[in-house]
DSSP file (Angstrom, degrees, kcal/mol; ACC not computed):
  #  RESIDUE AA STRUCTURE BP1 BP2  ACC     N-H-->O    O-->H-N    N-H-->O    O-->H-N    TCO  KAPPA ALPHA  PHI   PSI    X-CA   Y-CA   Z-CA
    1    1 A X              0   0    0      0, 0.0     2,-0.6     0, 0.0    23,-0.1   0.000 360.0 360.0 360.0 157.9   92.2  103.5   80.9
    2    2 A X        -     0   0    0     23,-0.1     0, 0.0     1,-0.0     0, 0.0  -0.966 360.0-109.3-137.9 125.0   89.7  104.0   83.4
    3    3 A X        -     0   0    0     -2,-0.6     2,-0.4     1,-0.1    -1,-0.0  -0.017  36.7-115.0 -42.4 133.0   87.3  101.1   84.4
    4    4 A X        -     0   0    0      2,-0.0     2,-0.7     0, 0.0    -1,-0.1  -0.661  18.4-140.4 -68.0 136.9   83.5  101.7   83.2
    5    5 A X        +     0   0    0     -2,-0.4     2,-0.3    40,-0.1    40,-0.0  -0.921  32.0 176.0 -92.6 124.4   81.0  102.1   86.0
    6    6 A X        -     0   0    0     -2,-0.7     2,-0.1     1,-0.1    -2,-0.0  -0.887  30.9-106.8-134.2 165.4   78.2  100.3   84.8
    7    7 A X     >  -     0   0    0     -2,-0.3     4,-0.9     1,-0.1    -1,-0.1  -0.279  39.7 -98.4 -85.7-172.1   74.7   99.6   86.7
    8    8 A X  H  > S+     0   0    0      2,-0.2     4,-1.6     1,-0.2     5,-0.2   0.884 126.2  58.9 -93.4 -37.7   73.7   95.8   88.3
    9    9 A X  H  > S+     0   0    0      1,-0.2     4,-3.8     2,-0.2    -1,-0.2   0.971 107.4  42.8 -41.8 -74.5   71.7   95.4   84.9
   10   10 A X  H  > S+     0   0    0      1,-0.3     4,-0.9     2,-0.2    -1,-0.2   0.906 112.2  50.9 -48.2 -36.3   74.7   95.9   82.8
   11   11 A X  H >X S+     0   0    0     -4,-0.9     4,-1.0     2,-0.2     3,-0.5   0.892 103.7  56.3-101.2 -12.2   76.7   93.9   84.7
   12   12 A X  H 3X S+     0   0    0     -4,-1.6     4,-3.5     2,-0.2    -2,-0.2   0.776 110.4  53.1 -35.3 -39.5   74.0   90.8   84.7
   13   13 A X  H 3< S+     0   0    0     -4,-3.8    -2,-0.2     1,-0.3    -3,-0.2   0.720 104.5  50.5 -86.9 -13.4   74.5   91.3   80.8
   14   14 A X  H << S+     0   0    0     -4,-0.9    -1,-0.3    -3,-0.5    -2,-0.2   0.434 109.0  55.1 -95.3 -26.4   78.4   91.0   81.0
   15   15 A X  H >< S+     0   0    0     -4,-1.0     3,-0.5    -5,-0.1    -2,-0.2   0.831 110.3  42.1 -49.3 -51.0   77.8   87.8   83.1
   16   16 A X  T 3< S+     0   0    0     -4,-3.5    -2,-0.2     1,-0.2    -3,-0.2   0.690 120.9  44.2 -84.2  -8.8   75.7   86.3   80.4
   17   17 A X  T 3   +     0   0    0     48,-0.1     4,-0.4    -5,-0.1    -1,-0.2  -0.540  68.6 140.6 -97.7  62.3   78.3   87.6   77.5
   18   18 A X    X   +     0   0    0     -3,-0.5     3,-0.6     1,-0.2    34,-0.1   0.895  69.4  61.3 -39.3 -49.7   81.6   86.5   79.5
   19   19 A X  T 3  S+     0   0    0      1,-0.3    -1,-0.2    -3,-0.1    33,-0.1   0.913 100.8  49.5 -59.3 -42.1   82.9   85.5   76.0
   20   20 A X  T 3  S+     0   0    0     -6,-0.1    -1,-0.3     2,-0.0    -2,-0.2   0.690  80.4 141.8 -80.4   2.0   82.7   88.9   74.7
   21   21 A X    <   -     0   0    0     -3,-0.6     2,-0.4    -4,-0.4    -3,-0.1   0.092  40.2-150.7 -43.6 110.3   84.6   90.6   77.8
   22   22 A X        -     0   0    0      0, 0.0    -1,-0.1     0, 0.0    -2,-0.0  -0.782  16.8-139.4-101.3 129.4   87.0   93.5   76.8
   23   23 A X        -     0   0    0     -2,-0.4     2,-0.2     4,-0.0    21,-0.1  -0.188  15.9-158.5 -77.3-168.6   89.6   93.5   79.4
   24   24 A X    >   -     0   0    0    -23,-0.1     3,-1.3    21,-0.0   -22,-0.0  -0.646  45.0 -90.5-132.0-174.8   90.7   97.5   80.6
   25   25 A X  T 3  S+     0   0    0      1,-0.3   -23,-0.1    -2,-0.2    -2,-0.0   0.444 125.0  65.5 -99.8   6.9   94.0   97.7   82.1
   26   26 A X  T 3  S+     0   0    0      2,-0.0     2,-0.4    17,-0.0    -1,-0.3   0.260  83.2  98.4 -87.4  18.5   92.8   97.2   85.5
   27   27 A X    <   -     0   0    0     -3,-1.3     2,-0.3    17,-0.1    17,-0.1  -0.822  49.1-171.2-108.5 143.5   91.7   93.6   84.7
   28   28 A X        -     0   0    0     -2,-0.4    15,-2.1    15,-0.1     2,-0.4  -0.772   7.7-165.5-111.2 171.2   93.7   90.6   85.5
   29   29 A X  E     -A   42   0A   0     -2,-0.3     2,-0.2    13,-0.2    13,-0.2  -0.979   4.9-164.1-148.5 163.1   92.7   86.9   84.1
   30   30 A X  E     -A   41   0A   0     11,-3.3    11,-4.1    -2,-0.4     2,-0.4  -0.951   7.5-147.4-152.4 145.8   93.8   83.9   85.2
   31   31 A X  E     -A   40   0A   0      9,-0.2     2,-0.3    -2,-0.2     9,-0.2  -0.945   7.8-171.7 -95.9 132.6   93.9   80.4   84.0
   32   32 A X  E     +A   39   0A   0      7,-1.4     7,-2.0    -2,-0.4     2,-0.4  -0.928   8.9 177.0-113.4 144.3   93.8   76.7   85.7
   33   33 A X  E     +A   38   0A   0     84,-0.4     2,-0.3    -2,-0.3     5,-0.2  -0.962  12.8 150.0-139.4 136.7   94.3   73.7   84.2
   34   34 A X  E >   -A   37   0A   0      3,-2.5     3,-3.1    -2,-0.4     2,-0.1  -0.776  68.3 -30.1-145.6-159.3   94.5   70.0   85.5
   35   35 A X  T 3  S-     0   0    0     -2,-0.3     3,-0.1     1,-0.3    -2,-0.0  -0.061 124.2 -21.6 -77.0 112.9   93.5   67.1   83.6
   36   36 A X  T 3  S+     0   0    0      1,-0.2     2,-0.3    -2,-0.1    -1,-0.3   0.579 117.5  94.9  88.4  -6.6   91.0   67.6   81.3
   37   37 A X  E <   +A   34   0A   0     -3,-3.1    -3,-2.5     2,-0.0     2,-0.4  -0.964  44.5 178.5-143.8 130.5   89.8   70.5   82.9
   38   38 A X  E     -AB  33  55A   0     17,-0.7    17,-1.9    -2,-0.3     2,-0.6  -0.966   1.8-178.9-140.9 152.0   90.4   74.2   82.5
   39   39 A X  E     -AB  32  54A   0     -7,-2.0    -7,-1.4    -2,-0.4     2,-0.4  -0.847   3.7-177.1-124.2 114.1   89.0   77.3   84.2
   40   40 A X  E     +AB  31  53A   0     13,-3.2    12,-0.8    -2,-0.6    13,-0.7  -0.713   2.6 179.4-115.6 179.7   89.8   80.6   83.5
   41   41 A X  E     -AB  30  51A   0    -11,-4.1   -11,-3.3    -2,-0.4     2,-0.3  -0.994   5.7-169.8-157.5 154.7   88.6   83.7   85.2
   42   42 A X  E     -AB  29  50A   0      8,-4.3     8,-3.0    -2,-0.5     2,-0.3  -0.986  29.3-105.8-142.7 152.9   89.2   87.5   84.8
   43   43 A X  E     - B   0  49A   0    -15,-2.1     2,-0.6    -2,-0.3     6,-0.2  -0.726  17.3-150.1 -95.7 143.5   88.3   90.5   87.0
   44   44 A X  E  >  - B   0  48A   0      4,-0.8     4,-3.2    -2,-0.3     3,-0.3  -0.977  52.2 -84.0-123.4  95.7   85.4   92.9   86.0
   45   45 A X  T  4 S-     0   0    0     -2,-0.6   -40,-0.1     1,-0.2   -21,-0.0  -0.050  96.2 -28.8  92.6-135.3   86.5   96.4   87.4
   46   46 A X  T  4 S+     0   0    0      1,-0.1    -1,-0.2    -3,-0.1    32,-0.1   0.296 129.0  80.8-107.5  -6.9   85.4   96.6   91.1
   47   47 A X  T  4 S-     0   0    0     -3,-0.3     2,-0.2    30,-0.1    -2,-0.2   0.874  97.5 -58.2 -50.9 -54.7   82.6   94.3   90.6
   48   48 A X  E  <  -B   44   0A   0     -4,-3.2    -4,-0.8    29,-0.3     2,-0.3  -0.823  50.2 -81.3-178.0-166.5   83.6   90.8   90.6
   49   49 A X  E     -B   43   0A   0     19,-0.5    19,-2.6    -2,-0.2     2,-0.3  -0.959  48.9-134.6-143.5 116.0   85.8   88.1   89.0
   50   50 A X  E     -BC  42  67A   0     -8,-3.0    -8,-4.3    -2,-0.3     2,-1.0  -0.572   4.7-145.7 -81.5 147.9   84.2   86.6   85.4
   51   51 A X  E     +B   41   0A   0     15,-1.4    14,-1.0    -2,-0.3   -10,-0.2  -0.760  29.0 162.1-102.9 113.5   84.1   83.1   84.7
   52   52 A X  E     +     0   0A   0     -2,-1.0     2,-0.3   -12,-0.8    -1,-0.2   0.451  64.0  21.6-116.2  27.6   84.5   82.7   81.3
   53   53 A X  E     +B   40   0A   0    -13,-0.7   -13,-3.2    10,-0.1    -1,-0.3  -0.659  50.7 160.8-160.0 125.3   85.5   79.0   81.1
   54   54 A X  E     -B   39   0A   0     -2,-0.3     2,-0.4   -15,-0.2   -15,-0.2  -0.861  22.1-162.1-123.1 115.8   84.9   76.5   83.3
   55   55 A X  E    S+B   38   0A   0    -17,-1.9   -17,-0.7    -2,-0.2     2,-0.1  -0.907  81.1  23.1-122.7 167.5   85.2   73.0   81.7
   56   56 A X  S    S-     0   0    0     -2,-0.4   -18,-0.2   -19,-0.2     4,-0.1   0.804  74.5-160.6 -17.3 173.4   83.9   70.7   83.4
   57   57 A X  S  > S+     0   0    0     -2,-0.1     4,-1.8     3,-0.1    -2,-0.1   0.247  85.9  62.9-100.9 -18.9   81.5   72.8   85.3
   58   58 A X  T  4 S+     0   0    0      2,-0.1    -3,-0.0     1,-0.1     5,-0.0   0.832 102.0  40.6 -31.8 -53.4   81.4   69.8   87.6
   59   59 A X  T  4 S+     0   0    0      1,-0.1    -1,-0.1    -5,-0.1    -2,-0.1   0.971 117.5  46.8 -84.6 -42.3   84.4   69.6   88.6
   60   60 A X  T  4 S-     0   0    0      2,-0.1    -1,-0.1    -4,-0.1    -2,-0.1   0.714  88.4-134.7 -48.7 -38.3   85.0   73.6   89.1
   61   61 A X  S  < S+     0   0    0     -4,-1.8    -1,-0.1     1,-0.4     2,-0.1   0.121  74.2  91.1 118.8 -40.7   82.0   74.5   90.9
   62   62 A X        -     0   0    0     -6,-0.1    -1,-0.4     4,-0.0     2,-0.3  -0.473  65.8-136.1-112.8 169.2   81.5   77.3   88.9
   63   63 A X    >   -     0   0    0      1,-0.2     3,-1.4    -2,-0.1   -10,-0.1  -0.867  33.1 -93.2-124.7 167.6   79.6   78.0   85.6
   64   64 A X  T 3  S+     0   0    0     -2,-0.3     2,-0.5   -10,-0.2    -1,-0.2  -0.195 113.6  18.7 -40.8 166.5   80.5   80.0   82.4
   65   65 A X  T 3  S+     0   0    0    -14,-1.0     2,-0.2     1,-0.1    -1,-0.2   0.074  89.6 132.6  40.8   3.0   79.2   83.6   82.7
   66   66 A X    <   -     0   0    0     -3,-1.4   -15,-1.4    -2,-0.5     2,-0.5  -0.561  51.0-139.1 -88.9 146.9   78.7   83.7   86.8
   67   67 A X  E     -CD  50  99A   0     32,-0.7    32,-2.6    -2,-0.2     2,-0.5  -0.864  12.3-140.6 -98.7 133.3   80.2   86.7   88.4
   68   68 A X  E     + D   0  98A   0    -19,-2.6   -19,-0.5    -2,-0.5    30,-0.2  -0.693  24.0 177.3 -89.1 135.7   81.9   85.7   91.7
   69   69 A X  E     -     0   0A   0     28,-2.7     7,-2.5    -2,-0.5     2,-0.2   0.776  55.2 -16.3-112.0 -51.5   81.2   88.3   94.1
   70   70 A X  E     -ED  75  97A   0     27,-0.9    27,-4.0     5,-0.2    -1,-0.3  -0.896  55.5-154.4-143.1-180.0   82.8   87.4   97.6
   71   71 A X  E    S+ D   0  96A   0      3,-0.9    25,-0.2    -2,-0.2    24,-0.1  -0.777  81.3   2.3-166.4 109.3   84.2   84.1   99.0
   72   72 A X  S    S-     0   0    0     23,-2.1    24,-0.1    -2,-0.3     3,-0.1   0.388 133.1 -61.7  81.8  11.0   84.4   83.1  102.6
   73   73 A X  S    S+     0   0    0     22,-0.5     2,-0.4     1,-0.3    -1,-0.2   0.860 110.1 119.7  99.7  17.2   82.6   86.7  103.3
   74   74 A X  S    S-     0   0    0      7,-0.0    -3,-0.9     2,-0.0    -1,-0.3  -0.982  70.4-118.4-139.3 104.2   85.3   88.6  101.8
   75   75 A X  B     -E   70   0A   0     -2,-0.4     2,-0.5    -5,-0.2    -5,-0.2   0.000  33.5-167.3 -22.6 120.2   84.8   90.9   98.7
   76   76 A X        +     0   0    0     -7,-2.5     3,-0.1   -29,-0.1    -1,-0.1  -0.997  22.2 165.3-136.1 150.6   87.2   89.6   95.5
   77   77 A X        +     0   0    0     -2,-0.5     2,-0.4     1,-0.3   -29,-0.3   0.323  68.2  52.5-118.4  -8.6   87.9   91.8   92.3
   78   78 A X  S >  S-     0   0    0    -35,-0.1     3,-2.2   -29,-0.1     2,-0.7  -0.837  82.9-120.0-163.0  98.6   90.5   89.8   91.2
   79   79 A X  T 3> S+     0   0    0     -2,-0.4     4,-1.0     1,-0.3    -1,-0.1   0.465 113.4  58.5   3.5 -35.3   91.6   86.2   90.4
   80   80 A X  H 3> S+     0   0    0     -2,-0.7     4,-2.1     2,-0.2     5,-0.4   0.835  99.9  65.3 -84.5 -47.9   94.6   86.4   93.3
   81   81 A X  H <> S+     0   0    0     -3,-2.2     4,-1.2     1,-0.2    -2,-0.2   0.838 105.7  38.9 -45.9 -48.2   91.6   87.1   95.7
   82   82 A X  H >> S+     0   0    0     -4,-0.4     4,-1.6     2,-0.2     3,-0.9   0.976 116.3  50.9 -22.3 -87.3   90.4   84.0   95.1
   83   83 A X  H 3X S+     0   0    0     -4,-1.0     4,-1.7     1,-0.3     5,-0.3   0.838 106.4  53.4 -10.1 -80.5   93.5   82.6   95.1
   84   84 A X  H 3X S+     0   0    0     -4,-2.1     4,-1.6     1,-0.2    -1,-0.3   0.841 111.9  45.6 -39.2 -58.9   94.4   84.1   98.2
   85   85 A X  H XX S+     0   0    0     -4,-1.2     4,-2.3    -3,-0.9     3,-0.6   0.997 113.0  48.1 -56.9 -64.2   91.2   82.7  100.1
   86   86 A X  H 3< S+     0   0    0     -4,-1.6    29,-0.2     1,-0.3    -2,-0.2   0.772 108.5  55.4 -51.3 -31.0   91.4   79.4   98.9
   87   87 A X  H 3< S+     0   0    0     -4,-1.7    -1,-0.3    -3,-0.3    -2,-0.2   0.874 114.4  39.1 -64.1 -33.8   95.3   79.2   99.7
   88   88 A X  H << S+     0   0    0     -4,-1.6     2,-1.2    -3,-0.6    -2,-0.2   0.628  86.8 114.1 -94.9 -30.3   94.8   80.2  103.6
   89   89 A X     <  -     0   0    0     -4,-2.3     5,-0.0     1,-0.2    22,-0.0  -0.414  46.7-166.0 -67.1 113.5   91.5   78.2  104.4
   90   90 A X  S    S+     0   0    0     -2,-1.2     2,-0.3     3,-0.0    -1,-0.2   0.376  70.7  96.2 -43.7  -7.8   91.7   75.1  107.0
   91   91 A X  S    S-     0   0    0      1,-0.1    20,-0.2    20,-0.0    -2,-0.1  -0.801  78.1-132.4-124.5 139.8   88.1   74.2  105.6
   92   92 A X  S    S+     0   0    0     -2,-0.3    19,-4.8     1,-0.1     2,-0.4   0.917  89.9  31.6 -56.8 -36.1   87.4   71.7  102.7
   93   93 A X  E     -G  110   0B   0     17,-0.2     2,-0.4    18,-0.1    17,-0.2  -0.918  66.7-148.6-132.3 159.3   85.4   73.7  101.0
   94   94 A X  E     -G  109   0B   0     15,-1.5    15,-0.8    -2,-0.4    -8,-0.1  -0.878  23.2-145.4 -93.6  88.0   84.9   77.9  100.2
   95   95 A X  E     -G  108   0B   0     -2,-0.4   -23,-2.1    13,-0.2   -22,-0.5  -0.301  14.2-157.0 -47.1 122.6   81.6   78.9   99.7
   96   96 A X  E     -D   71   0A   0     11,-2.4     2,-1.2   -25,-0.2    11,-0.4  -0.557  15.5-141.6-102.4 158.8   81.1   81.7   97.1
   97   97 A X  E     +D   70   0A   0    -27,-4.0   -28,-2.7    -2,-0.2   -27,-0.9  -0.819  39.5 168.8-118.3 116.5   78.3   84.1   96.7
   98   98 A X  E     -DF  68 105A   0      7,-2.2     7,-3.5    -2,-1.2     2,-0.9  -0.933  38.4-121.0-132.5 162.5   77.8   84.5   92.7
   99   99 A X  E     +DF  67 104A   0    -32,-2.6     2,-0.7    -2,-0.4   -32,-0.7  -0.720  46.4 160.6 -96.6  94.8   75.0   86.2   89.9
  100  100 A X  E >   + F   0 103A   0      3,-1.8     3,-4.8    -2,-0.9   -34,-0.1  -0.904  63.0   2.6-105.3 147.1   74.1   83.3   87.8
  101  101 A X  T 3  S-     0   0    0     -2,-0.7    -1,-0.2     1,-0.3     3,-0.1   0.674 129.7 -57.8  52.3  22.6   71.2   83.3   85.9
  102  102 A X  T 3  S+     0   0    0      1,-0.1     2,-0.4   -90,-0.1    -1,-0.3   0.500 121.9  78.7  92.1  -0.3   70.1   86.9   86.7
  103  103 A X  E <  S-F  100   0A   0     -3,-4.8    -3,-1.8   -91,-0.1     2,-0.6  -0.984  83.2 -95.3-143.0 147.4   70.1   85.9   90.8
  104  104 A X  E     +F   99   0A   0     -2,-0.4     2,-0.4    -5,-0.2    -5,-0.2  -0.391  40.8 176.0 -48.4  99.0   72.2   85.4   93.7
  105  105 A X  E     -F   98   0A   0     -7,-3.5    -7,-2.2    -2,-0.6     2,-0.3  -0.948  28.3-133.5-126.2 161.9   73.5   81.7   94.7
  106  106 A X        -     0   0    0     -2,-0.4     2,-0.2    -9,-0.2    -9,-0.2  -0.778  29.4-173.0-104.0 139.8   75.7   80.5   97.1
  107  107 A X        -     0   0    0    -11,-0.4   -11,-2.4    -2,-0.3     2,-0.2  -0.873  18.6-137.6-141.0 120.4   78.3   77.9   95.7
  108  108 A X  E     -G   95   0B   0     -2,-0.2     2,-0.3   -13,-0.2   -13,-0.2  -0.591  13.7-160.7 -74.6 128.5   80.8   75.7   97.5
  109  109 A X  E     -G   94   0B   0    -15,-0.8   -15,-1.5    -2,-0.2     2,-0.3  -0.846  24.3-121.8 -92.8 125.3   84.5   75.4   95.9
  110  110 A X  E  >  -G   93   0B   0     -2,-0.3     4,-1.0   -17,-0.2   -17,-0.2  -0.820  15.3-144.1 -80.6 137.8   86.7   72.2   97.1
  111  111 A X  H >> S+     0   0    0    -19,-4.8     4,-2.1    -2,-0.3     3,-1.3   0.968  92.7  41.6 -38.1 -71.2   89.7   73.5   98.5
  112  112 A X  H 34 S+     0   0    0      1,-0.3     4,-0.3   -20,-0.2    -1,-0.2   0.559  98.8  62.1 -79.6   7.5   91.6   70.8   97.3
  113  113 A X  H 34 S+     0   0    0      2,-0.1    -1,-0.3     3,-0.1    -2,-0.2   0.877 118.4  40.3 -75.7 -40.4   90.5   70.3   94.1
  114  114 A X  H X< S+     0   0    0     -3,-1.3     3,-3.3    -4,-1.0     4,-0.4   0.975 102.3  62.6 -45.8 -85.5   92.0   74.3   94.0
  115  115 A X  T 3< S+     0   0    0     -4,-2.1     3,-0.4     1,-0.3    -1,-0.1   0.685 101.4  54.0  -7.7 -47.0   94.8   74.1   95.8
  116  116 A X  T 3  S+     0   0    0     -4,-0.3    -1,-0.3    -5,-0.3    -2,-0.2   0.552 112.8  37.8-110.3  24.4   96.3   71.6   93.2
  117  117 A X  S <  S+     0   0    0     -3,-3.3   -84,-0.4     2,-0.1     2,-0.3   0.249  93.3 119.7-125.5  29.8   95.8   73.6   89.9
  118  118 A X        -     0   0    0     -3,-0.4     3,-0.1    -4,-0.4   -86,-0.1  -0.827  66.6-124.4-109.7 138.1   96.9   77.4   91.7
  119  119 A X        -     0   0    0     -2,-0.3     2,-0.2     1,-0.2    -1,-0.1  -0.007  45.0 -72.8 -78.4-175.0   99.5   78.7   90.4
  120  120 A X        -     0   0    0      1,-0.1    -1,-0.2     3,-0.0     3,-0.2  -0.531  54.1 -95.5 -96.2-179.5  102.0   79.4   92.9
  121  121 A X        -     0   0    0     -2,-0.2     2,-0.5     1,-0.1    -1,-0.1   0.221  47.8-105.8 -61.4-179.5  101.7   82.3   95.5
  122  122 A X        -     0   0    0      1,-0.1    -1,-0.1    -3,-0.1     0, 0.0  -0.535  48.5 -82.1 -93.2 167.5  103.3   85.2   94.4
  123  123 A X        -     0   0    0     -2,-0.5    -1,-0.1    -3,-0.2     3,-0.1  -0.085  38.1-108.7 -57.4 145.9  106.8   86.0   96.2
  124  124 A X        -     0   0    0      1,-0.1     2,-0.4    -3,-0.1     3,-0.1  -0.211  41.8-103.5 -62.5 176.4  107.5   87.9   99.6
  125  125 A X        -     0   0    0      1,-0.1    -1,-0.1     3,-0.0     3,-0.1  -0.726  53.5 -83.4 -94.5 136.4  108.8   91.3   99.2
  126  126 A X        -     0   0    0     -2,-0.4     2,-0.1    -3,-0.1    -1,-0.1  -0.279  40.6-105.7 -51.9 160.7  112.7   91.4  100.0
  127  127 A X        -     0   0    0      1,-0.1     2,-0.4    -3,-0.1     3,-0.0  -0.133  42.5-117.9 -70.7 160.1  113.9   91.6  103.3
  128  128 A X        -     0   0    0     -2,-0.1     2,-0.2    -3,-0.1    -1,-0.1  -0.736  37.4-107.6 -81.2 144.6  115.2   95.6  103.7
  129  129 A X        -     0   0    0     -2,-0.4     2,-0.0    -3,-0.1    -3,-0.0  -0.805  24.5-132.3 -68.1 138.3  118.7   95.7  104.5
  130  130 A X              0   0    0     -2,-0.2    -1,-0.1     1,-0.0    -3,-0.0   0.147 360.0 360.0 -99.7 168.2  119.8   96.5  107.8
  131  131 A X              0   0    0     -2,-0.0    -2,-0.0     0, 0.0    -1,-0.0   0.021 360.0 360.0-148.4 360.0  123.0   99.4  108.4
């Protein structure tokens, strides 16, 4: 199936209806959970990564419906992109750039608040065999 191209309007309006999000078969989701608390998030296209649960929103950072757009300065489409930043940083917290509320805001993640509900990374690729 091939991703919709939609305009920055359209994709405001799929930030404020997260819930209704029809995945394509480019989309991944992902879920976190630690105590009390779950977040899940799925990638929209080439756009972004939706949040479409964060409970708390305290503790996460993040709100229902914000589209994450980059994170440490770095473009993510996809829940492991995230991931991926958040595994590798030396700094307590990631600072995200996301569309809340129709506008641009910068929001800071703690690392380790991350760190201990990510799943783990995903596996190296085998070694190649040698002759």
């Amino acid at each position: 199936m091939v991703p919709i191209q939609m305009p920055l309007r359209s994709e405001l309006s799929l930030a404020n209806s997260a819930r209704n999000f029809t995945q394509t078969a480019q989309c991944s989701t992902a879920t976190l959970h630690s105590v009390g608390a779950r977040l899940t998030l799925s990638s929209y296209g080439n756009r972004g990564i939706a949040v479409l649960i964060a409970e708390p929103a305290s503790l996460w950072g993040l709100w229902e419906r914000d589209l994450i757009i980059s994170a440490e300065g770095r473009s993510v489409r996809t829940p492991e992109d995230l991931f991926a930043v958040l595994r590798t940083t030396d700094a307590a917290n990631v600072h995200c750039v996301v569309v809340r509320n129709n506008a641009s805001a910068v929001v800071s993640l703690a690392v380790q608040r991350y760190r201990a509900a990510l799943p783990p990374p995903p596996p190296r690729p085998p070694v190649p065999p040698t002759r």
